[in-house]
C-alpha positions in Angstrom: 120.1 95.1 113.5 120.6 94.0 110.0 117.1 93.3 108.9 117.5 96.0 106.0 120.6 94.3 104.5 118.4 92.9 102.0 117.0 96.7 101.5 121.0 97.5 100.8 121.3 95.1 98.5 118.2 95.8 96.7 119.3 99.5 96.8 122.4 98.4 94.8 121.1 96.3 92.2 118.4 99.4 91.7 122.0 101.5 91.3 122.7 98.9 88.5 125.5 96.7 90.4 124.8 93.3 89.2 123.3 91.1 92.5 126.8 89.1 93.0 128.5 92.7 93.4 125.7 94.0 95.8 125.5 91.2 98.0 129.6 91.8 98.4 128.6 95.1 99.1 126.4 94.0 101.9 128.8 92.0 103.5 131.4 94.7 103.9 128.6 97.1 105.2 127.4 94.6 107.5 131.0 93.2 109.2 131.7 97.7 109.4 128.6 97.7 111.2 129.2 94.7 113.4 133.0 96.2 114.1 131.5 99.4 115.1 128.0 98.1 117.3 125.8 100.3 115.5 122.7 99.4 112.4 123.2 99.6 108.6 121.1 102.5 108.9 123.7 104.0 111.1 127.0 104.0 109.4 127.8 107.1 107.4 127.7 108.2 103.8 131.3 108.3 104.0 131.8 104.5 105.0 129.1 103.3 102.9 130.7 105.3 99.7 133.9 103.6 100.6 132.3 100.1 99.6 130.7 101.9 96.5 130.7 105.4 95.2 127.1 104.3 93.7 125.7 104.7 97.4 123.8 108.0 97.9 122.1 110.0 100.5 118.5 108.6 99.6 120.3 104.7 101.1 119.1 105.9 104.2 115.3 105.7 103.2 115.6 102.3 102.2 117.8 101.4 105.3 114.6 102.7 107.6 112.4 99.9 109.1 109.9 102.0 107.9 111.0 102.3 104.3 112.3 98.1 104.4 108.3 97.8 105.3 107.2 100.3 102.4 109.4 98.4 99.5 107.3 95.1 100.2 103.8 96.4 98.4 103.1 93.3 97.2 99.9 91.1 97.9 101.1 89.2 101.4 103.9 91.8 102.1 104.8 94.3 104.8 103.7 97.6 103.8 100.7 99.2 105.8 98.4 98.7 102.8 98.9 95.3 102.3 98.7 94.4 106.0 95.4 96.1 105.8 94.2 94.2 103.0 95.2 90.9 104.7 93.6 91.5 108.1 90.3 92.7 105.5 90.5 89.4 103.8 90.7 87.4 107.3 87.7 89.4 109.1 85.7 88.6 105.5 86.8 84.7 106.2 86.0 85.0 109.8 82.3 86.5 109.2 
């Protein structure tokens, strides 16, 4: 899917591309993606690069469900500490 396209994007700006140019960047990864049925995650370096030589090998962490879940550490987000904390703060309510 194209859950992480968000990640991309973030990935870009963190590369210093101001956000109008990352989200362009996004859109052309996302429309190569479509054309060829696979997930962000799945396109190559090559075809990435092609859209911006600022894309590097460590994209791939950041297009991982796993690593989409990791960036959101913030109080309510997705990464496995936080989603701990939350369920901790319901039980507490619950008690």
């Amino acid at each position: 899917g194209y859950a992480t396209a968000t990640d991309l994007a973030d990935y870009m700006v963190k590369k210093g591309l101001p956000f109008r140019d990352a989200h362009e960047v996004v859109a052309h990864a996302v429309k190569a993606a479509i054309a060829k049925g696979v997930d962000l995650s799945e396109l190559s370096l090559d075809v990435l690069q092609g859209f911006n030589p600022k894309i590097e090998q460590d994209v791939y962490e950041d297009l991982s469900l796993r690593g989409s879940m990791n960036a959101r550490n913030t109080l309510g987000g997705t990464a496995p500490a936080q989603v701990r904390a939350q369920i901790a703060r319901h039980l507490a309510r619950l008690a």
